[in-house]
N, C-alpha and C positions, 0 to 999 in steps of 0.2 A: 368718399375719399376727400382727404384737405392736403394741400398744398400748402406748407408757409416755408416762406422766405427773410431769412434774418440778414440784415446790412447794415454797417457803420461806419466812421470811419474807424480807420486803423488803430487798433489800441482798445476801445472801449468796453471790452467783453461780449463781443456780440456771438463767440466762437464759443464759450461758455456758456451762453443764455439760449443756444441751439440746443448745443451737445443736452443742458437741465432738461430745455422742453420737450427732445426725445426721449428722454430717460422715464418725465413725466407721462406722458402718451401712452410709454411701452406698460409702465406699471398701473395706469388705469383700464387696461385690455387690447390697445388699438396696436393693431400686427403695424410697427413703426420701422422705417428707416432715414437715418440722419446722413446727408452726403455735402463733402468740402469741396466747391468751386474755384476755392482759393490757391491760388499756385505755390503759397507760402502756407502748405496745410499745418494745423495745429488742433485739428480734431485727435488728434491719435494724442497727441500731448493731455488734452481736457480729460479724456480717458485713461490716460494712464497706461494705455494698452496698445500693440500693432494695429494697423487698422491699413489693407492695400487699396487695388485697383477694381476690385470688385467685392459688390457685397458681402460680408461676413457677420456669421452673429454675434453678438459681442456681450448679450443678456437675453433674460428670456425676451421674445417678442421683438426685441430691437435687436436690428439689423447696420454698418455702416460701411461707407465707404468715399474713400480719394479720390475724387476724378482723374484719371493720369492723361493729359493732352495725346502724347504722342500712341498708348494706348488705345485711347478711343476712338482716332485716327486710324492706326492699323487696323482695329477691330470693325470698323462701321465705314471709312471712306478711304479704304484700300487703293481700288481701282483708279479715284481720280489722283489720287496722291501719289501712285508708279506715274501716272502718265503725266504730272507735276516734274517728278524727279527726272525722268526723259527727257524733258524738256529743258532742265536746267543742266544735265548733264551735256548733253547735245549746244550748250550756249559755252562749255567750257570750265564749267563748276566742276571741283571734285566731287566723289560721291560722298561724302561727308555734310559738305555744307550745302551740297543741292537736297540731301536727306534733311536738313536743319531747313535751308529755305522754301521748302515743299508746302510748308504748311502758313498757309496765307496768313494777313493779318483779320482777326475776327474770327478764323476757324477754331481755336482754344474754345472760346465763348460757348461756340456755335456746339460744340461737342459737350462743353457741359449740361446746356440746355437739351440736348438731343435724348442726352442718359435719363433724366427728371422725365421724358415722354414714354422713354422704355420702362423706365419704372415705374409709370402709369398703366400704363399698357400689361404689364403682368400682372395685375390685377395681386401682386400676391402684398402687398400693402394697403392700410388705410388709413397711414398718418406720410406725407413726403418730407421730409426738413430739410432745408436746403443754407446750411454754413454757407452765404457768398462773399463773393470775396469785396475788399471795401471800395465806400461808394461809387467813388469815380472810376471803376471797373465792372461796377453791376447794374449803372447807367448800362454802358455803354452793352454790356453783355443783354441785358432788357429790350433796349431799341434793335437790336441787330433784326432779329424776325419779321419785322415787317420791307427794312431795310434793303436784304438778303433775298426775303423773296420777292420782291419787285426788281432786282437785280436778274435773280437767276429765271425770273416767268416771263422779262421782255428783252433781255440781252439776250440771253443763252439758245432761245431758239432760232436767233439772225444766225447765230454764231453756227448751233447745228446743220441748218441750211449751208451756210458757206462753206463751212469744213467737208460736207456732202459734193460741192458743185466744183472747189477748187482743190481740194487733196488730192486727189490722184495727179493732179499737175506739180502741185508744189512737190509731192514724193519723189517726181519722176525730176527734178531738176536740180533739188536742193538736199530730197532725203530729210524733210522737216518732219519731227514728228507729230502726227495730224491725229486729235482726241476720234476715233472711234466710237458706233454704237453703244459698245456697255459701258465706255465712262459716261456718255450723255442719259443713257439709262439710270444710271448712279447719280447723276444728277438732277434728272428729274425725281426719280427716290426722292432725293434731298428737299425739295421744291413741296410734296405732298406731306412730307414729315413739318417742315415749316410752318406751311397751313394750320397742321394739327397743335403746335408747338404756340401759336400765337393765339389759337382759339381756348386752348387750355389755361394759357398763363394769364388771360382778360375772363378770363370767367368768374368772378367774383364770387359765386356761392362754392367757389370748388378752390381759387391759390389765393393767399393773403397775402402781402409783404409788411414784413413787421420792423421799425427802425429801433435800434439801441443807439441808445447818447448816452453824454454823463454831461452832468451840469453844470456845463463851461461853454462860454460864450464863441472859442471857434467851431465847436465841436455840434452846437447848437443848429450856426448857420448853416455849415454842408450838410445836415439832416435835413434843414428845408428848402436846400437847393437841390436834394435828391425828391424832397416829397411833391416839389411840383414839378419835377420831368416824369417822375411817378404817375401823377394824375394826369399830364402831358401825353404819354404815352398807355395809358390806357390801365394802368395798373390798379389793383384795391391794397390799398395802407389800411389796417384794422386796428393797429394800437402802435404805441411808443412807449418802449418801456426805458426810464430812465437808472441810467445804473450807477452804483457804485457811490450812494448818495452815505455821507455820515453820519453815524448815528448820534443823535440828540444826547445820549448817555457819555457821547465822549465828552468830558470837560475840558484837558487841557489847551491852554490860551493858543495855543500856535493853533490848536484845529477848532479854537471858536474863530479862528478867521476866515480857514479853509467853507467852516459851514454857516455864515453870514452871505459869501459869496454863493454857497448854494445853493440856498434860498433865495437869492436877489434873480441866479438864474434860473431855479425851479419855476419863478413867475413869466420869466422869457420865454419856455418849455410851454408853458400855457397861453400864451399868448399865441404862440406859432404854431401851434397845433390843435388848437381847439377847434370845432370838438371830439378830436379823436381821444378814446379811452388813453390815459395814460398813465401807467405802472411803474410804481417808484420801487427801490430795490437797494438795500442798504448795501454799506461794503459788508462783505463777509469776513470774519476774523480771521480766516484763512487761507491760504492761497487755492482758488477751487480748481483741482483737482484730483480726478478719482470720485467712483460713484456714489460715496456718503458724501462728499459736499455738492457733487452733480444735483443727488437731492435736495440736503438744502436749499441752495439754492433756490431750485424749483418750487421750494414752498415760501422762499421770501419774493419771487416774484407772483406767482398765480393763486396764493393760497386755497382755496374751496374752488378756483375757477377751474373749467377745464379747458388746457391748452390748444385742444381743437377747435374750440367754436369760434363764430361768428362773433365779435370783440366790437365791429362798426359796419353798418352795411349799405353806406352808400359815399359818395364821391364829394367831400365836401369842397374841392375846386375843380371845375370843370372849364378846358380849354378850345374856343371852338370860331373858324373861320368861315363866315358866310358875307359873300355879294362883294367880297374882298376885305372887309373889315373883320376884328378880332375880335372876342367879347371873352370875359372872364368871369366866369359863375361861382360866386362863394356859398356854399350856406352856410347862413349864420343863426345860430337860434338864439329865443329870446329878445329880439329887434324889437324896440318900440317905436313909437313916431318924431322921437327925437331925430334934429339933422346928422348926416354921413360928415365926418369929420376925416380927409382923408391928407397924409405928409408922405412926402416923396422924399428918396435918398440914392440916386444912383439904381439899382435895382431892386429895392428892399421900397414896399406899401406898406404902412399901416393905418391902418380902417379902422375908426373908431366909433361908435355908434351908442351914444349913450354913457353908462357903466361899463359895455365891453368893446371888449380893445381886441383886433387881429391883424399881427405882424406876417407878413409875407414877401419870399423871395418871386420876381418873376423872371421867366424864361428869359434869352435876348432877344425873340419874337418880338416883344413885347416894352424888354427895356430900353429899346430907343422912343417909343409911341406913348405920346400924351393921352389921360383920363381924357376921354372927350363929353362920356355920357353914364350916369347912374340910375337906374331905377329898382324898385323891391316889384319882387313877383311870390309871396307868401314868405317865406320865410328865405327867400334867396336874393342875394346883391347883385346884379348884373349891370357888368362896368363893358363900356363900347370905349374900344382904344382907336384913335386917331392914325391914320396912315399919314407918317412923316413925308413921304415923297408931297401930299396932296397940300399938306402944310408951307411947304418951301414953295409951291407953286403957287 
């Protein structure tokens, strides 16, 4: 089974480059479903067709569906979400908005991620496509699981203790409503699904996450400010497929301008992600949607490839703290013994070594903390960053 995950910022096709890749999948044989994490879905739009809150087939073999937040809530965390609403009802909230504030912040997230393990789990797929929603929400929707469960595996059993030793006092005085057995039951549920939820989506021969950009300089940076909380966080990036690029055929002067600068940034594109495979993708002549251009599409990005495999398989920056110091692991191929040639800007490195050049965003771990140390170990750059406190002292 594969797992991929498509993210960009807002706008760039990346809702389309899903919907192709499922389409593709389904029609090379793989039992596929394609699902929108995004709270502003627009899968049903790429299709041209209804598309609800639970799976539907929509072609042979493919299968989709909309995440619906407050759906997957009642369906899968009932129990703790009544005893949410009791509780804000009981503080003086109408039932309206203690129903609207019931649902914490991060649970949205937590429920789309929970559906991708059920859909795992049924075993009745063996392609998952996951439309998420853009960057700066699938950051944060990525980091939650580790997050979440070190919340709910060392808060929440003080918590069941105390509700156990003091409830029946606080009931008999105040009438507070005190979480019960089966919601902590429901919550430990949640705590075991987590587990599985974070071991799935770090498994690299099984979820990929895949970046769509187009060839513009902001649109550039948030891709590799997500590709290294990506690698930060434990994730595998397998390709960048760059979209929407113009075709060489167009002549007129207003769009030899458009595509001068796209090639000025096609090289940017290379520089910040090398060396991950990356997939150029011209604009299409027409607007894609519906499943003859769904195809298309799919064949101007993946041509002869197929969209399940393995595209990069391994972690080309690796983030890691030992004896209190940071270290930051590139690899870079092709290194000669030329020296490391390195310029600082604010948060953005670039490392140049030779003929090649690699531009990178760093974490704020990091962006306060000076290069202290470099050395090669085969074909890797391993940089030791400086702990600013040890500095001012």
């Amino acid at each position: 089974m594969r797992i991929l995950l498509y993210t960009g910022k807002g706008g760039v096709g990346k809702t389309s480059v899903a919907a192709a890749t499922a389409l593709r999948c389904a029609d090379l044989g793989y039992r596929t479903i394609v699902v929108s994490t995004d709270a502003a879905h627009s899968l049903a739009d790429s299709f041209d067709l209804t598309i609800g809150n639970e799976p539907i087939e929509i072609a042979p073999r493919l299968h989709a569906q909309e995440i619906d937040v407050l759906h997957q809530m009642e369906k899968y965390w009932g129990t703790v979400q009544d005893w949410m609403m009791t509780v804000l009802s009981w503080r003086g909230l109408n039932e309206l908005i203690a129903d609207e504030a019931s649902v914490l912040p991060g649970m949205d997230e937590l429920a789309s991620l929970l559906q991708i393990v059920l859909l795992h789990d049924s075993n009745a797929y063996d392609v998952i496509i996951v439309d998420c929603a853009p960057t700066g929400e699938t950051l944060r929707l990525l980091s939650l699981p580790e997050v979440a469960e070190w919340y709910l595996s060392r808060i929440f059993p003080i918590q069941r203790q105390t509700a156990k030793m003091v409830g029946p006092l606080l009931r008999s005085i105040a009438d507070i409503p005190i979480p019960d057995d089966q919601v902590f039951e429901s919550i430990k549920g949640l705590i075991l699904q987590l587990d599985q939820m974070h071991a799935l989506l770090t498994d690299q021969k099984k979820t990929s996450v895949r970046l769509v950009l187009n060839p513009e300089k902001m649109v550039i940076k948030e891709a590799q400010r997500t590709y290294t909380y990506l690698n930060l966080y434990g994730y595998a990036t397998d390709l960048v497929i760059s979209n929407r690029i113009i075709p060489s055929a167009v002549g007129d002067q207003y769009f030899n301008a458009w595509k001068d600068a796209q090639a000025r940034y096609g090289q940017l594109v290379q520089d910040a992600f090398a060396p991950l495979p990356i997939f150029k993708v011209p604009m299409m002549d027409h607007e894609v949607v519906g499943v003859e251009m769904l195809r298309k599409m799919a064949e101007a990005i993946y041509g002869a490839h197929d969209p399940a495999q393995i595209f990069y398989a391994d972690q080309s920056q690796v983030i890691e703290k030992s004896d209190g110091a940071y270290t930051l692991t590139l690899r870079l191929p092709f290194i000669g013994k030329e020296d490391v040639t390195m310029t600082r800007s604010g948060d953005e490195l670039a490392i140049s070594i030779g003929n090649f050049r690699r531009n990178l965003i760093l974490p704020r771990v990091l962006a306060a903390r000076d290069v202290k140390k470099a050395a090669f170990d085969h074909d890797k750059l391993i940089l030791t960053f400086a702990d600013p406190e040890a500095k001012a002292r």
